[in-house]
MARDOPA-876970 format. One record per residue (C-alpha): residue number from 1; residue in three letters; x, y, z. Coordinates in steps of 0.5 Angstrom, whole numbers. Example, Ala and Ser with C-alpha at 12.3 -4.5 7.8 and 13.67 -1.06 7.14 Angstrom:
<nodes>
(node 1 "ala" (25 -9 16))
(node 2 "ser" (27 -2 14))
</nodes>
This chain:
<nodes>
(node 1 "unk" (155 152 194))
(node 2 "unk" (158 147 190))
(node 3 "unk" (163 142 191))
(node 4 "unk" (166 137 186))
(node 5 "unk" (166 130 188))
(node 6 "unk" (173 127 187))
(node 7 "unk" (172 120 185))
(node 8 "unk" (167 120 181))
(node 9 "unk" (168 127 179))
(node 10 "unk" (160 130 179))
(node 11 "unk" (159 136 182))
(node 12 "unk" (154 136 187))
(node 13 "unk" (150 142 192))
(node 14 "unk" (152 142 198))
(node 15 "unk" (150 147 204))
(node 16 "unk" (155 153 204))
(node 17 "unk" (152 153 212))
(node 18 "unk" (154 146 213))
(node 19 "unk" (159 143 208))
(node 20 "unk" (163 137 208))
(node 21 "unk" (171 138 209))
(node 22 "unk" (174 139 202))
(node 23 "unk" (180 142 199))
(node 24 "unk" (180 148 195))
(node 25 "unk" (185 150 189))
(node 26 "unk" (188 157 190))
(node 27 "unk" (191 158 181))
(node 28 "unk" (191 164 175))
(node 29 "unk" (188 163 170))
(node 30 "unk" (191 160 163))
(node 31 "unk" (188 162 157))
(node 32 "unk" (179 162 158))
(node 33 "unk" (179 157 152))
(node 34 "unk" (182 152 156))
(node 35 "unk" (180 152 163))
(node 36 "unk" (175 147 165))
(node 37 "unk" (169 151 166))
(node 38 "unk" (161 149 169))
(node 39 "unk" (158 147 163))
(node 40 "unk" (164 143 162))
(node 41 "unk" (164 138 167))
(node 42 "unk" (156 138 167))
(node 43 "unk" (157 134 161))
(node 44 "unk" (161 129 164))
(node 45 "unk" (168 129 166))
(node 46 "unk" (170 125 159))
(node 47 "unk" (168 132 155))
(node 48 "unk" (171 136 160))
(node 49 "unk" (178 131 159))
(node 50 "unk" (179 134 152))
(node 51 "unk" (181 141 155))
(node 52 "unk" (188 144 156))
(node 53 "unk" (187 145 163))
(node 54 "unk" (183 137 166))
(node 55 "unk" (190 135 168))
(node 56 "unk" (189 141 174))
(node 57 "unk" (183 139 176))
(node 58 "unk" (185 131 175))
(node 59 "unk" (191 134 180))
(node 60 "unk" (187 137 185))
(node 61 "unk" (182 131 185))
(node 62 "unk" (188 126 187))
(node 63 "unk" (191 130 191))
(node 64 "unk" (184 131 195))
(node 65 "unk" (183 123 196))
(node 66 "unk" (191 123 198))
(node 67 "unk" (190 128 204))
(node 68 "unk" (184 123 206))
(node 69 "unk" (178 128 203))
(node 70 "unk" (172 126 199))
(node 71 "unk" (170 133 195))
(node 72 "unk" (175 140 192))
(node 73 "unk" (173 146 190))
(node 74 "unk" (176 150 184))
(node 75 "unk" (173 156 181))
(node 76 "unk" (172 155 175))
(node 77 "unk" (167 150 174))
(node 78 "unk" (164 150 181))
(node 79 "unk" (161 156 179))
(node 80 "unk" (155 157 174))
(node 81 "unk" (158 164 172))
(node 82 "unk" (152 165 166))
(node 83 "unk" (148 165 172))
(node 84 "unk" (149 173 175))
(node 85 "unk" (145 171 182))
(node 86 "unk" (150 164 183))
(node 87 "unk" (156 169 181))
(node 88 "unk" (154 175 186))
(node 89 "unk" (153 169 192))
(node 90 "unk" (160 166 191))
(node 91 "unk" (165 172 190))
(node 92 "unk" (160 175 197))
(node 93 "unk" (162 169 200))
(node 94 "unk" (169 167 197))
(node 95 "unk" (174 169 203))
(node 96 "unk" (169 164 207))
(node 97 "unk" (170 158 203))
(node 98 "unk" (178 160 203))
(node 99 "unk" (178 160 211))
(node 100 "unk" (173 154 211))
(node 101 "unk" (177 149 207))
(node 102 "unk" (181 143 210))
(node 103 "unk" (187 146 205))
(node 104 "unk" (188 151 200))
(node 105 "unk" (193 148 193))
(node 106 "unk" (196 153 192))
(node 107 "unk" (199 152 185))
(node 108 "unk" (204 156 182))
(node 109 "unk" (204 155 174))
(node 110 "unk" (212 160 173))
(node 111 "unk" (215 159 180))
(node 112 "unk" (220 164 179))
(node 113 "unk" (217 171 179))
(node 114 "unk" (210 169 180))
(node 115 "unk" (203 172 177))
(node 116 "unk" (201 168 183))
(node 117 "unk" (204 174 188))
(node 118 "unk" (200 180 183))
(node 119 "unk" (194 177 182))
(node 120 "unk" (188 181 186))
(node 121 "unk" (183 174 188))
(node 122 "unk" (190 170 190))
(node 123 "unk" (191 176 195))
(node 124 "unk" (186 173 199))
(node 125 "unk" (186 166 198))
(node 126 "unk" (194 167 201))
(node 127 "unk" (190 170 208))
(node 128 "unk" (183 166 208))
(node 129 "unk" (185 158 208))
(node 130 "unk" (189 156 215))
(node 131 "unk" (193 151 211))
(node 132 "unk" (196 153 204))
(node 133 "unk" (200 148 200))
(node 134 "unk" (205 149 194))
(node 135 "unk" (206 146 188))
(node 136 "unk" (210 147 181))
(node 137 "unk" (208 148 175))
(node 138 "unk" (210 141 175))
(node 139 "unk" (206 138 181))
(node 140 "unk" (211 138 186))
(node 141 "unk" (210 140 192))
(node 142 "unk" (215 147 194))
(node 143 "unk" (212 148 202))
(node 144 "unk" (207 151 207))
(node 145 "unk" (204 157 208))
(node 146 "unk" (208 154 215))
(node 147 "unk" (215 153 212))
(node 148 "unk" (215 159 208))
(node 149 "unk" (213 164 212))
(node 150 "unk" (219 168 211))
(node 151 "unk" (219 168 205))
(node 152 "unk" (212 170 203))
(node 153 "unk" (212 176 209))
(node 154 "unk" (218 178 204))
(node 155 "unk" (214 177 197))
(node 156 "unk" (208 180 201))
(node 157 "unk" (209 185 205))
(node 158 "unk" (204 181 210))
(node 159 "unk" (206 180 217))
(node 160 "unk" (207 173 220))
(node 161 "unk" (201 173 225))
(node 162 "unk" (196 175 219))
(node 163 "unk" (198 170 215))
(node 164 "unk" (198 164 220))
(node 165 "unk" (191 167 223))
(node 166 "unk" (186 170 218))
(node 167 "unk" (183 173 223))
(node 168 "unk" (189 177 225))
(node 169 "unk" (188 181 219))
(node 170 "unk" (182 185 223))
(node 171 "unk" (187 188 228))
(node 172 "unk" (191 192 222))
(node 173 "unk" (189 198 219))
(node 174 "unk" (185 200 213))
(node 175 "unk" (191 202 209))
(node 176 "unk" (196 197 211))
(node 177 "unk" (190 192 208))
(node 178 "unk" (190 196 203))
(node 179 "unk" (198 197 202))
(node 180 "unk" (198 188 201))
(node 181 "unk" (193 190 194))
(node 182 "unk" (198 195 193))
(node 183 "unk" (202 191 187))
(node 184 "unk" (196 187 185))
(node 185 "unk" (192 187 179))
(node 186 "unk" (185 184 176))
(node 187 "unk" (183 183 170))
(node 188 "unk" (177 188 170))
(node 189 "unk" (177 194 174))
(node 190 "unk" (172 192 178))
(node 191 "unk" (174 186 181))
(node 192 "unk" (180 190 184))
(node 193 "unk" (174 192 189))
(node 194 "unk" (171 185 190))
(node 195 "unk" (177 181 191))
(node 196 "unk" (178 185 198))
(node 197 "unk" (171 184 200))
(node 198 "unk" (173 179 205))
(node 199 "unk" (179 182 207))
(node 200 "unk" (175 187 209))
(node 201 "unk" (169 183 212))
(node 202 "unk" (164 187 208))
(node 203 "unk" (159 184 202))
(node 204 "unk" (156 189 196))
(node 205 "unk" (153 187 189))
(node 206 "unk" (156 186 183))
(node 207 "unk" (156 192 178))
(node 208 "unk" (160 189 173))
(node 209 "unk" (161 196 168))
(node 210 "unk" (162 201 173))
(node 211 "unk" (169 201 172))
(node 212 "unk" (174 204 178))
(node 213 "unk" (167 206 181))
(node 214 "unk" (166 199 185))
(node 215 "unk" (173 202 188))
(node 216 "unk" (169 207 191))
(node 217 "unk" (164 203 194))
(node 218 "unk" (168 198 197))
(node 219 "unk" (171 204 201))
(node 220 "unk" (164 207 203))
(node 221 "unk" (163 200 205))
(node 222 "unk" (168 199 209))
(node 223 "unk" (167 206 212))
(node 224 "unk" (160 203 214))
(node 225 "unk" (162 199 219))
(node 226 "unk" (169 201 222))
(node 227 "unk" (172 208 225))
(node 228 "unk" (179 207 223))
(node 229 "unk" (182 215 219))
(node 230 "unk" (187 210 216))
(node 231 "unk" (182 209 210))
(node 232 "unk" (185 216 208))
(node 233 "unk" (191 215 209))
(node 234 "unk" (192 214 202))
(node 235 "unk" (198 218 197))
(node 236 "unk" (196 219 190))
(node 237 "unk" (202 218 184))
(node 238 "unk" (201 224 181))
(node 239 "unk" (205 221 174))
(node 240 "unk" (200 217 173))
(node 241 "unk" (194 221 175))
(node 242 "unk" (196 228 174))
(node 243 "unk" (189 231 176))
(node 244 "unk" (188 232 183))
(node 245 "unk" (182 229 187))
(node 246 "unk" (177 233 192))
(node 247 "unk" (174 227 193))
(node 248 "unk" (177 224 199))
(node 249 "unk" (177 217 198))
(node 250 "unk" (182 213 194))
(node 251 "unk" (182 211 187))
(node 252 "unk" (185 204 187))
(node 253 "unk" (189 200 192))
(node 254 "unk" (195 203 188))
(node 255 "unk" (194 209 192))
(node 256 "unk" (196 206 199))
(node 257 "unk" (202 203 196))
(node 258 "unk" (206 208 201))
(node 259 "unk" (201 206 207))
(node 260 "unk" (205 199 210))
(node 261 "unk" (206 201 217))
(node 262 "unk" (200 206 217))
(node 263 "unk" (197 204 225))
(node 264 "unk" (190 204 226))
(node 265 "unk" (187 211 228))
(node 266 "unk" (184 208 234))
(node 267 "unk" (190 205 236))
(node 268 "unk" (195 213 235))
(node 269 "unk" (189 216 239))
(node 270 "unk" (190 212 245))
(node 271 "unk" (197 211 245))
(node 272 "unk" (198 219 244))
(node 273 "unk" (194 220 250))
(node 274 "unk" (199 216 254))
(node 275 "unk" (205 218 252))
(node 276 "unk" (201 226 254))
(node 277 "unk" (199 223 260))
(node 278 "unk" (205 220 262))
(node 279 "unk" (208 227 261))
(node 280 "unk" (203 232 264))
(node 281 "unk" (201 228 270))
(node 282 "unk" (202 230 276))
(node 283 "unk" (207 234 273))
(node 284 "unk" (208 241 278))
(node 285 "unk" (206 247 276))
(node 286 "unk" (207 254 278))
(node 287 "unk" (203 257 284))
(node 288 "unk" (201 250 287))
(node 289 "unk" (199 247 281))
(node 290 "unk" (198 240 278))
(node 291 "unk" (197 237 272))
(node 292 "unk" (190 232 273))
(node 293 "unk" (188 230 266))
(node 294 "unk" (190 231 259))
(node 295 "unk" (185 232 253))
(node 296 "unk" (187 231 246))
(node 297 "unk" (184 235 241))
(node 298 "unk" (185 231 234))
(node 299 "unk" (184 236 228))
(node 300 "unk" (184 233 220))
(node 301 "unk" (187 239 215))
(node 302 "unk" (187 238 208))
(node 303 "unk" (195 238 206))
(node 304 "unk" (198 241 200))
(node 305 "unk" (198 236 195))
(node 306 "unk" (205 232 195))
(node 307 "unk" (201 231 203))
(node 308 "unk" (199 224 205))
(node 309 "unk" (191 226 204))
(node 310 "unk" (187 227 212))
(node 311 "unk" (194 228 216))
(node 312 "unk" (191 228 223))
(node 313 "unk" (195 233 227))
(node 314 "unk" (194 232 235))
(node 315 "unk" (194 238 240))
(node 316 "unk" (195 236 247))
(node 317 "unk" (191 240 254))
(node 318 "unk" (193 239 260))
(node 319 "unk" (187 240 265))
(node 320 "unk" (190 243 272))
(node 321 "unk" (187 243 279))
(node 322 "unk" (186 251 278))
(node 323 "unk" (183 251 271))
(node 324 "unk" (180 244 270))
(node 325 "unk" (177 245 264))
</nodes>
């Protein structure tokens, strides 16, 4: 990991185990030309002063010192993009230096009607940080993640529990995690995938070039290490892509954009099993018999296409004194 020392401006390697505390800076990108890039502030921060964008880090710099820290990391030039093996490491290990940083700026350069909110990689820097600031296009600082959670609830569709605790969002489902992505874009296909990784807790390589692909492999990812249905719980638009998939798996986030009050599948299952037993337990039956347990039998069908894809259908059978299985 590489941090950016925020008195004399010299990025310096610091363990990604062990950092020191640091402030991070959570933005969009301007034009490519003008952000402040590696190579840049390599050469020392009296080149890198020539560019559009040095007043951003200057910002975030003096902001740091401020708040009592010694070092910050902005993206864009504390990472050595021409290096494929540095950039694989720091989008694997992204959501981890949001989650551990002291506190993330957030900096909104168009307060009203924000890129900020539809961005892919914002999503995460939203979840990922305890402790978010936000500042104008002008430096000025607007509120907290804290003072702002109505707010951002509504912009985002994210619930207050998981947007002050990062590690409330692995008690949501698949789906409804996906539904917050929803809106988002990025600026390569693929980067739509990679940018959910840590909200999924997962990590895959980068293959830049396979296009809606690395979408795919998120979801077999995912699927790898949790049994929650919900990852099907997806609806295509047909407007916009006509053809219909055998594949189970969705194409984008954008297919669970009707998928914001999806449970988990493992939480549905249990709750069904109560409700059956609360109903069927001991209730009496002809000829002296009584309902002992319940058994439910889940069974996935393919529905017509205008269907939520991977609708469970759950038939319960009550067990009796005189027919136990």
């Amino acid at each position: 990991m590489r941090l950016l020392h925020t008195a004399s401006l010299k990025l310096e390697n610091v363990s990604s185990d062990d950092p020191p505390p640091y402030a991070i800076l959570s933005h969009t990108w301007g034009a490519p030309e003008d952000e402040i890039l590696f190579q840049d502030m390599a050469m020392g921060p009296q080149q890198a002063a020539l560019k559009a964008s040095f007043i951003k880090v200057k910002f975030v710099c003096d902001q740091a010192r401020d708040d009592g820290l010694e070092y910050c990391w902005i993206d864009t030039c504390c990472i050595d993009k021409s290096s494929s093996a540095e950039l694989q490491e720091a989008l694997n290990s992204m959501f981890r230096w949001y989650q551990r940083s002291e506190v993330c700026y957030a900096y909104l350069s168009d307060v009203v009607n924000s890129r900020w909110f539809t961005r892919g990689w914002t999503l995460q820097e939203l979840i990922a940080p305890k402790h978010v600031v936000f500042f104008t296009g002008g430096w000025k600082k607007i509120g907290t993640k804290y003072t702002l959670t109505a707010i951002l609830q509504r912009i985002t569709g994210i619930d207050s529990d998981a947007l002050s605790d990062s590690r409330h969002i692995h008690e949501r489902s698949i789906a409804q995690r996906m539904s917050w992505a929803s809106q988002r874009e990025t600026s390569r296909s693929e980067d739509m995938a990679y940018c959910l990784m840590g909200i999924f807790a997962v990590n895959m390589p980068m293959l830049y070039g396979e296009g809606t692909q690395a979408f795919h492999r998120l979801q077999e990812e995912i699927m790898k290490i949790s049994n929650d249905m919900s990852i099907l719980a997806w609806r295509r638009d047909f407007e916009l892509t006509p053809s219909y998939s055998h594949v189970p798996l969705a194409k984008s986030p954008r297919d669970f954009k009707m998928s914001a009050m999806v449970r988990p599948s493992h939480l549905l299952l249990q709750s069904q099993r109560e409700l059956q037993e609360s109903l069927c337990n001991g209730l009496e039956l002809p000829h002296g018999n009584r309902v002992v347990g319940v058994e439910v039998e889940v069974r996935n069908e393919r529905p017509p296409p205008t269907e939520l894809p991977g609708d469970s259908f759950v038939r319960p059978r009550c067990r009796t004194e005189t027919n136990p299985c």
